[in-house]
C-alpha positions in Angstrom: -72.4 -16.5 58.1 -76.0 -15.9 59.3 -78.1 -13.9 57.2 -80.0 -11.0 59.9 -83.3 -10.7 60.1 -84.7 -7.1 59.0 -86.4 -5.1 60.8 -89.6 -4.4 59.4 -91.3 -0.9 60.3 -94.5 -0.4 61.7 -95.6 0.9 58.9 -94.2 -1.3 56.4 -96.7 -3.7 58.3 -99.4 -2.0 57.8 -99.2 -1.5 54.1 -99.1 -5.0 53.3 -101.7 -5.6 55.5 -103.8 -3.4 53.8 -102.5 -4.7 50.5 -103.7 -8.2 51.5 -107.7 -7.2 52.4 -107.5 -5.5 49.0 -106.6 -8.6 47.1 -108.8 -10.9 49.5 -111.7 -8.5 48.7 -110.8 -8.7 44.9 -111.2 -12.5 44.8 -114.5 -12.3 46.8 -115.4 -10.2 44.1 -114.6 -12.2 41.1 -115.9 -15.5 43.5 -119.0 -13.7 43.2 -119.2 -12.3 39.8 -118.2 -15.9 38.6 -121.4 -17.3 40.6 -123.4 -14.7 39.2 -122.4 -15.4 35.4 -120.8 -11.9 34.9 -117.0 -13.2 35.0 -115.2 -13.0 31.9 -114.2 -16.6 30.6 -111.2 -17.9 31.2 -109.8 -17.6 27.4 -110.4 -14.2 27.5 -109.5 -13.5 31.4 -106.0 -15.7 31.2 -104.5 -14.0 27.5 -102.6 -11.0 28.0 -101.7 -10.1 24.1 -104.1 -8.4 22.5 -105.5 -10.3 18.8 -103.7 -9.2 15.9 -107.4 -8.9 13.7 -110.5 -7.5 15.9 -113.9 -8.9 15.6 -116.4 -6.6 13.8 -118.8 -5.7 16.8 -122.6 -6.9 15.9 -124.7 -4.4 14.3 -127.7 -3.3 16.4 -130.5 -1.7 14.6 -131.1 1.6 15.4 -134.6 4.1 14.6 -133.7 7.5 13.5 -134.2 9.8 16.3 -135.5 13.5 14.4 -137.6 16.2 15.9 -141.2 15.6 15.8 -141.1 18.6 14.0 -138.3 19.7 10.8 -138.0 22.9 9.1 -138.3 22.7 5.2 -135.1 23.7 4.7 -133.1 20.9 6.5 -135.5 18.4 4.7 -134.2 19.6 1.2 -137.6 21.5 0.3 -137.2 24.5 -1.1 -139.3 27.0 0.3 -142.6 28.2 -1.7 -142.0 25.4 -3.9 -145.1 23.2 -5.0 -143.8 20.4 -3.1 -143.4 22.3 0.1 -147.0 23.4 -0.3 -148.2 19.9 -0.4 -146.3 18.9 2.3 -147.6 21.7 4.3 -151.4 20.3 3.4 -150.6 16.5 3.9 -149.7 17.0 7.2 -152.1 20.0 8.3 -154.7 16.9 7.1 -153.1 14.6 8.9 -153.3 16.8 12.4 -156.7 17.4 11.3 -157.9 13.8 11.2 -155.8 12.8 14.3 -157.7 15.7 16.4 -160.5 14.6 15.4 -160.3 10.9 16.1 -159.4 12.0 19.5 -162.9 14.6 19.7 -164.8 11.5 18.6 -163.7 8.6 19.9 -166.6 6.2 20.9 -166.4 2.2 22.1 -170.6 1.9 20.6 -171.1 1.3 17.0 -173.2 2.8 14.2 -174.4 0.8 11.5 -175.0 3.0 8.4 -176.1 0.0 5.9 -179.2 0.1 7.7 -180.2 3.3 6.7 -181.3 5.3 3.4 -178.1 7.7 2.7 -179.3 10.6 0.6 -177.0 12.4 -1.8 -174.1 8.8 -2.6 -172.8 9.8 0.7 -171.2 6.0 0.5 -167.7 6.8 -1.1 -165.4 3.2 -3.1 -163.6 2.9 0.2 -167.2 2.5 2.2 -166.4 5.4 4.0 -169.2 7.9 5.4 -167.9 9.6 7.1 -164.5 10.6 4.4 -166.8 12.9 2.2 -167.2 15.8 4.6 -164.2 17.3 4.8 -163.3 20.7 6.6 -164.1 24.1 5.9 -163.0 25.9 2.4 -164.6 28.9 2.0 -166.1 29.8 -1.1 -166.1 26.1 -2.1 -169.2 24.8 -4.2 -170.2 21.6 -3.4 -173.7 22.1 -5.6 -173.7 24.6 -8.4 -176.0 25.0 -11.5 -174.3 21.9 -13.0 -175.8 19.7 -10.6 -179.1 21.5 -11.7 -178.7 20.9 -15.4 -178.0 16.9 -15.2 -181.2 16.3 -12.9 -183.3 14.2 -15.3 -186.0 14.5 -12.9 -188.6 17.1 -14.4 -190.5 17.8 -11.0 -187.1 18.6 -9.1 -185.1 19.9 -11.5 -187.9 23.0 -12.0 -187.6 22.9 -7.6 -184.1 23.2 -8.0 -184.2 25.9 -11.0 -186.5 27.8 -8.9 -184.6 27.8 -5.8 -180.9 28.2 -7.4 -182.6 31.1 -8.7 -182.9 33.5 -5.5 -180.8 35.8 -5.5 -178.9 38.3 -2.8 -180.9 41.7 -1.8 -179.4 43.3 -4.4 -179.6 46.7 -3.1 -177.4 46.1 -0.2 -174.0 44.1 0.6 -174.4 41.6 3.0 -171.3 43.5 4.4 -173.6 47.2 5.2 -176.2 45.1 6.8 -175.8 44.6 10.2 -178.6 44.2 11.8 -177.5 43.1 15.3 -174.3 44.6 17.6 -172.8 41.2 18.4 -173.1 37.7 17.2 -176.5 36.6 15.7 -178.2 33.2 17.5 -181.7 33.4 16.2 -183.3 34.6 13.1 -186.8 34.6 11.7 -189.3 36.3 9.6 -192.2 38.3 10.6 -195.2 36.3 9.0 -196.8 38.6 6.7 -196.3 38.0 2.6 -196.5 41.6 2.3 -192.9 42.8 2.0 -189.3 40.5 3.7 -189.4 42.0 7.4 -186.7 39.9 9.0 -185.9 39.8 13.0 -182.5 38.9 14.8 -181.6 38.0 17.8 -178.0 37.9 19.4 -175.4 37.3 22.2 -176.1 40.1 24.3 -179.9 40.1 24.5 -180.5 43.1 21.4 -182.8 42.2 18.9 -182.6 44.2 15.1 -185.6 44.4 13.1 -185.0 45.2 9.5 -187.3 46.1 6.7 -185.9 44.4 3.8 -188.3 46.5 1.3 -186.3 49.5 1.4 -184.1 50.9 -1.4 -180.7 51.8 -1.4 -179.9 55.8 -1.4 -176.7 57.7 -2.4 -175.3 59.6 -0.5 -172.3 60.9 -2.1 -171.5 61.5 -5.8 -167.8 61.5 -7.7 -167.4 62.2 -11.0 -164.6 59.3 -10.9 -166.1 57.0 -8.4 -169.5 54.9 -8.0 -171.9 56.9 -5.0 -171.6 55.4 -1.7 -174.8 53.9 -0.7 -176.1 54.3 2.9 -177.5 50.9 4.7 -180.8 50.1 5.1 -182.8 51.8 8.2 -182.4 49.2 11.4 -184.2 49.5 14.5 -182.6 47.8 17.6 -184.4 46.3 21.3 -183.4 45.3 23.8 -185.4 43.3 25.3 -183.0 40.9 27.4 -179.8 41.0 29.3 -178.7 37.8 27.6 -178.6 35.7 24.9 -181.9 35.5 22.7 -181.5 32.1 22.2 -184.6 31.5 20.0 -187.7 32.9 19.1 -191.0 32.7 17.6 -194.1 34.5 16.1 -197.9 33.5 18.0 -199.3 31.7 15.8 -202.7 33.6 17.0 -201.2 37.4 16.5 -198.6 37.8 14.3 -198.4 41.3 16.1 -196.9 38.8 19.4 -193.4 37.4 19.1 -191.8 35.6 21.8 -188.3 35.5 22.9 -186.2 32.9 25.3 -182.8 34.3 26.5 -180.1 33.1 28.4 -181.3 35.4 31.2 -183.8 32.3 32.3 -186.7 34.3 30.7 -189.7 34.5 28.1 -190.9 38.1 27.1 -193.9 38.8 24.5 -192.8 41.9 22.2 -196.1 43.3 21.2 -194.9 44.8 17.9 -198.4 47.6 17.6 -197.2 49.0 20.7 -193.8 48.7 21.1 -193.5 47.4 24.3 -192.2 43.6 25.3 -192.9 42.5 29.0 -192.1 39.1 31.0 -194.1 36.1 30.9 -192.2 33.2 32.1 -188.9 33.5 34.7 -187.7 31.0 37.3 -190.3 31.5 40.6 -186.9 31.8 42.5 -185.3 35.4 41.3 -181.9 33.9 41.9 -181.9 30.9 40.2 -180.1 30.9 36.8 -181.9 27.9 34.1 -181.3 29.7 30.6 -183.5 29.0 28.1 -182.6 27.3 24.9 -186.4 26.7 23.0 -189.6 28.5 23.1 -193.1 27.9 21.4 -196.2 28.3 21.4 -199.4 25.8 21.5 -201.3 26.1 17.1 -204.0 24.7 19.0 -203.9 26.6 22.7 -202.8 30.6 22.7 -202.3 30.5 26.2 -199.7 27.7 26.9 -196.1 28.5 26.4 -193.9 25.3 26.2 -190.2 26.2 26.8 -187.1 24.2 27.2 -183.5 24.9 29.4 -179.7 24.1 29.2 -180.0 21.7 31.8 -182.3 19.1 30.5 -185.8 20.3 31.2 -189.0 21.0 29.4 -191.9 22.8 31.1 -195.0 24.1 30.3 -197.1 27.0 31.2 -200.6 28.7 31.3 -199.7 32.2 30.7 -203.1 32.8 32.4 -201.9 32.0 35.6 -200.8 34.5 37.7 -196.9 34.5 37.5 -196.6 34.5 41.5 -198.7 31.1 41.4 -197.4 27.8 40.4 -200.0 26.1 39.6 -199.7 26.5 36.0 -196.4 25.3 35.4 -194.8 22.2 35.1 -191.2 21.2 34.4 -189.8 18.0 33.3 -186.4 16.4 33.3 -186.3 15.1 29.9 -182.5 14.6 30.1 -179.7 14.8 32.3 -177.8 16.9 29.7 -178.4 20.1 27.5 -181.7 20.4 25.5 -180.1 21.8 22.4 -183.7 22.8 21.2 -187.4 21.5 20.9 -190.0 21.2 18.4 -194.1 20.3 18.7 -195.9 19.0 15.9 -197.7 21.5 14.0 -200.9 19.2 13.3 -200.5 17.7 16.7 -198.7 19.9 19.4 -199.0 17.0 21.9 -196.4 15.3 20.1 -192.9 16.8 21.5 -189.5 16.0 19.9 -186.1 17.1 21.7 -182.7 17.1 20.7 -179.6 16.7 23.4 -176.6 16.8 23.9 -176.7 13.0 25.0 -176.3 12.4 21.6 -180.5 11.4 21.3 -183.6 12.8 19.8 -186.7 11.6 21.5 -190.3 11.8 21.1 -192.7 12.2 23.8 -196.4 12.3 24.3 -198.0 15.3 26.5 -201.4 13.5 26.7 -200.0 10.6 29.1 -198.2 11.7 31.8 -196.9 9.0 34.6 -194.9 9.1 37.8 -194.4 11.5 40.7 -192.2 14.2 41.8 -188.6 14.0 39.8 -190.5 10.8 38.4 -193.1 12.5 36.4 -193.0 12.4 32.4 -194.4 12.3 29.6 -194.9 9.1 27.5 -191.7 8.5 25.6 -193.2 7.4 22.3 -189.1 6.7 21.0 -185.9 7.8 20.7 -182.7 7.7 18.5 -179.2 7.7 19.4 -176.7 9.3 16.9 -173.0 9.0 17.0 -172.4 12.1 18.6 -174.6 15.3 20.4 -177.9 16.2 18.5 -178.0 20.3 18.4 -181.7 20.8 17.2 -184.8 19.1 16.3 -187.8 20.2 14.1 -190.9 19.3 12.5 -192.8 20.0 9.6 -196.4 20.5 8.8 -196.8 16.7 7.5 -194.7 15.0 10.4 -191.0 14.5 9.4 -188.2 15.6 12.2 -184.8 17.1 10.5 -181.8 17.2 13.2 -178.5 18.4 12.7 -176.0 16.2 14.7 -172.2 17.1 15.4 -171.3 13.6 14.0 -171.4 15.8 10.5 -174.9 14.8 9.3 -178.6 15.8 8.8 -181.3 13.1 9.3 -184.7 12.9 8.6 -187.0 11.1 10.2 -190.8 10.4 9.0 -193.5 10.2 11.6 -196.3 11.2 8.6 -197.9 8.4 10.1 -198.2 9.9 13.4 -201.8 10.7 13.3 -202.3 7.5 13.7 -200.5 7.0 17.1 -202.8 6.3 20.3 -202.2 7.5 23.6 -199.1 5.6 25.1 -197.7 4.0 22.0 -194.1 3.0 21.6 -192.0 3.1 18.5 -189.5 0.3 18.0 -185.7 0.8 17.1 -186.7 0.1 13.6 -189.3 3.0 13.6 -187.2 5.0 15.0 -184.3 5.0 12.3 -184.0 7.8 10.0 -185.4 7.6 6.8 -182.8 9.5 4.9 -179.0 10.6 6.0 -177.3 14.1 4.2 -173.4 13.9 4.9 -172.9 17.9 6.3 -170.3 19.4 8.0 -171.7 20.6 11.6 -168.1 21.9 13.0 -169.0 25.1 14.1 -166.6 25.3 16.7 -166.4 28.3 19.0 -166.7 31.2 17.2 -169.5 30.3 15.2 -173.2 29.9 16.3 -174.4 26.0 16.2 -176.2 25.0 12.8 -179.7 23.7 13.0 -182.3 22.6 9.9 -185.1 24.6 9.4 -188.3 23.5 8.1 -190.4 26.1 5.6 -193.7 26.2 7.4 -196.2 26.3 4.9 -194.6 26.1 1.3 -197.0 27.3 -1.0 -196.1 24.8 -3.7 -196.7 21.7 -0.9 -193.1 20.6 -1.1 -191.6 20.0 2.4 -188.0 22.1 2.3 -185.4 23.0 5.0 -182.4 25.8 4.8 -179.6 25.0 6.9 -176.1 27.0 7.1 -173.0 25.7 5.3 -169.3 26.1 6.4 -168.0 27.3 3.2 -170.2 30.6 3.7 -173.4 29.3 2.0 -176.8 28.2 2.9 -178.1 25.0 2.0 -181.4 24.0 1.0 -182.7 20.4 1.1 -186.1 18.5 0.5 -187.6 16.1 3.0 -186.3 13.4 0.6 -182.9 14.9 1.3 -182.6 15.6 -2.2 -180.6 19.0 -2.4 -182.2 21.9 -4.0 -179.6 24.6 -3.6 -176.6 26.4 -2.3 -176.9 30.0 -1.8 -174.0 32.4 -2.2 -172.7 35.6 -3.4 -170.6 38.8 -3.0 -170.0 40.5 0.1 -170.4 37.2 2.5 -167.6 37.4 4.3 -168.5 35.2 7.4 -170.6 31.5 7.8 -174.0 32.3 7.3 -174.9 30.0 10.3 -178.2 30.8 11.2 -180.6 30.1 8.6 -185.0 30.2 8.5 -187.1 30.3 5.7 -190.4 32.7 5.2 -193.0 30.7 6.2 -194.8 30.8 2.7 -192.7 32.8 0.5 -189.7 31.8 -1.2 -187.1 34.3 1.1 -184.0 33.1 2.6 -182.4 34.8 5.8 -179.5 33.8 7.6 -177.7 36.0 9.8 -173.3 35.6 11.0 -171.3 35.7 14.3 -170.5 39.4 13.4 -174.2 40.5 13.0 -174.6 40.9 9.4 -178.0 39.9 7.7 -177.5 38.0 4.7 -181.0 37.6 2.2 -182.0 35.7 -0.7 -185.0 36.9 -2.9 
């Protein structure tokens, strides 16, 4: 009997034809997987029962994935323990270095074999720089130890002598403020009389204090010492900004001169009370604050100033102030002139610190060029690893700069009576004769640290003071031999800005909240 042929609906039809594309477009699939080597092989395609023992699956090696950060607590430190403490420091130093690595990263190197390093600043590991490590307050680094093993009788009776001044005694450093607001120059009238000290700071005031008074109770308690009132202060005003430096004529100690911020030099005439303007910008509006100002030992009338924007100029005072003719300006670097210094002996001899990382010298008796063209001789420069804040001379011819690359050098030029009109040092001539490892990392909040040279010591021994981190003042010799580190009670901020009496042995050095710190 013959079998009938179904009927197959329309639908029927379509599912199998859809059923056949999806297994034509599976085989194109594995056609092209198999081309591409990502088919499985055929052993492991064609079995269908599973293995009775799995393969162990190939280790990978894998890095611990933690927080860059982990409390104590999940690290199994217990908490004020000694060992979280030094944990704490280990890695606070290690941020420390790695910040700073960043701040001073430079391609250019600095050979320090080649130069005389004062103090064993080479540590075993060869080191420099490893020695001068961050602020710690209160921290001696040169004590009266160091002054008992010197074996040297010349400078151990220097060092005696100088380890010996001591703090006013009749005032805190704490009830002496002798400024409103952060102190950026200090100095000392010039007179040997009694300590009259001057300060200038951020706002433009300048405090004058007589450092001869005596202290005076004002209250008494059976059960308590008697307060003691400060010592009598007289504030001026005589700019609108920053007093940046200044300095005492060396023709009338009556005359001091200030540079400010506010792009201007006034005379104070301390017999009369009264300071009026003798340098400012020909242009009212244009702003070029001032970071250096000096007068000529051998020339009362020229003023030589320098700016934050490179220049150096100098000026006839006698010339009337509408009139150019007097002045000339220089652009002695394309960056900030940190400060300036002129040979005492030889005030045509100019040295300039920048923050182009150089100290140069240049000669005012040979000047070349025209328009932005026209210099001064450059006699030589120096480049150090990082910007150069301030440079000064002494009476015999050696230039101290304080560099942010946390050192002091020194550099001897006592031969520069010698130099004729247009002479050139070489690179060799030019290196420092002595490098003091110091830490210069003032930061923000503190004013910048320069070396400054006693004028005229009367003993003949060339000296600078400089400010110290850990809330002292250092004092060196031109040798870079140090001499002291002067503390005490009641400093309770950096001493940063530091200046010696010209001739006496007095010590003044004012901090960013206006208190006057002084060594006797």
């Amino acid at each position: 009997m013959a079998r009938q042929k179904v009927e197959i609906s329309e639908y029927e039809r379509k599912r199998q034809e859809n059923i056949a594309k999806t297994q034509a477009l599976l085989r194109n699939l594995e056609m092209e997987a198999a081309q591409a080597g990502l088919a499985p092989t055929a052993k492991t395609a064609t079995s269908a029962k599973p293995k009775s023992k799995k393969t162990a699956p190939k280790k990978i090696k894998q890095e611990e994935v933690v927080p860059r950060r982990t409390s104590s607590r999940l690290r199994g430190i217990e908490a004020d323990s000694d060992k979280a403490k030094r944990k704490a420091e280990e890695e606070h130093e290690l941020q420390r270095q790695a910040d700073k690595a960043k701040r001073q990263r430079i391609s250019d190197a600095f050979n320090f074999s080649d130069i005389v390093v004062a103090g064993n600043a080479w540590d075993q590991s060869g080191n420099f720089l490893s020695i001068v490590g961050p602020a710690k307050p209160y921290e001696r680094t040169f004590d009266v130890e160091d002054v008992g093993k010197t074996t040297d009788k010349d400078l151990k009776s220097l060092r005696e002598k100088m380890t010996g001044l001591k703090l006013w005694e009749d005032f805190s450093p704490s009830d002496i403020k002798i400024t409103p607001e952060r102190i950026y120059s200090m100095g000392f009238h010039p007179t040997a009389d009694k300590p009259l000290v001057f300060a200038g700071d951020k706002l433009g005031n300048l405090g004058i204090c007589d450092c001869s008074q005596k202290a005076t109770p004002v209250a008494e308690d059976d059960d308590e010492d008697a307060d003691v009132e400060g010592p009598s202060i007289t504030t001026l005003k005589p700019h609108t900004r920053t007093i940046h430096t200044f300095q005492f004529s060396p023709h009338d100690a009556n005359a001091l001169y200030s540079a400010s911020y506010d792009s201007t030099v006034r005379k104070l005439d301390l017999a009369k009370g009264v300071a009026v303007e003798v340098y400012a910008p020909a242009d009212k509006d244009e702003d070029a604050p001032l970071s250096g100002v000096e007068i000529s030992e051998t020339d009362a009338n020229m003023l030589y100033f320098s700016t934050l924007d490179g220049k150096f100029g100098m000026y006839d005072m006698r010339t009337p102030a509408q009139e150019a003719a007097g002045l000339e300006i220089f652009q002695l670097s394309e960056k900030k002139i940190g400060g300036f210094s002129l040979h005492p002996l030889q005030p045509h001899l100019v040295a300039t610190a920048s923050l182009d990382r150089t100290l140069k010298i240049w000669d005012l008796r040979k000047i070349n060029g025209k328009g932005d063209w026209r210099l001064p001789a450059l006699v030589g420069e120096h480049e150090s690893r990082l910007s150069v804040s301030h440079a000064a001379w002494n009476s015999v011819g050696q230039v101290a700069t304080a560099s942010y690359d946390d050192t002091i050098k020194i550099y001897d030029f006592t031969k520069s009576g010698d130099w004729k009109v247009g002479t050139s040092l070489t690179d060799e001539e030019m290196r420092p004769s002595a490098v003091i490892p110091h830490n210069n990392q003032t930061g923000r909040w503190v004013t910048i640290l320069r070396a400054q040279w006693q004028l005229n010591p009367l003993d003949g021994v060339q000296r600078f003071c400089i400010g110290n981190m850990n809330r002292f003042v250092d004092i060196y010799t031109a040798k870079g031999q140090q001499l002291a580190q002067l503390g005490g009670e009641g400093i309770t901020a950096v001493p940063s800005v530091a200046k010696f009496h010209p001739t006496q042995d007095w010590v003044a050095a004012g901090t960013a909240s206006g208190k006057l710190c002084l060594w006797m």
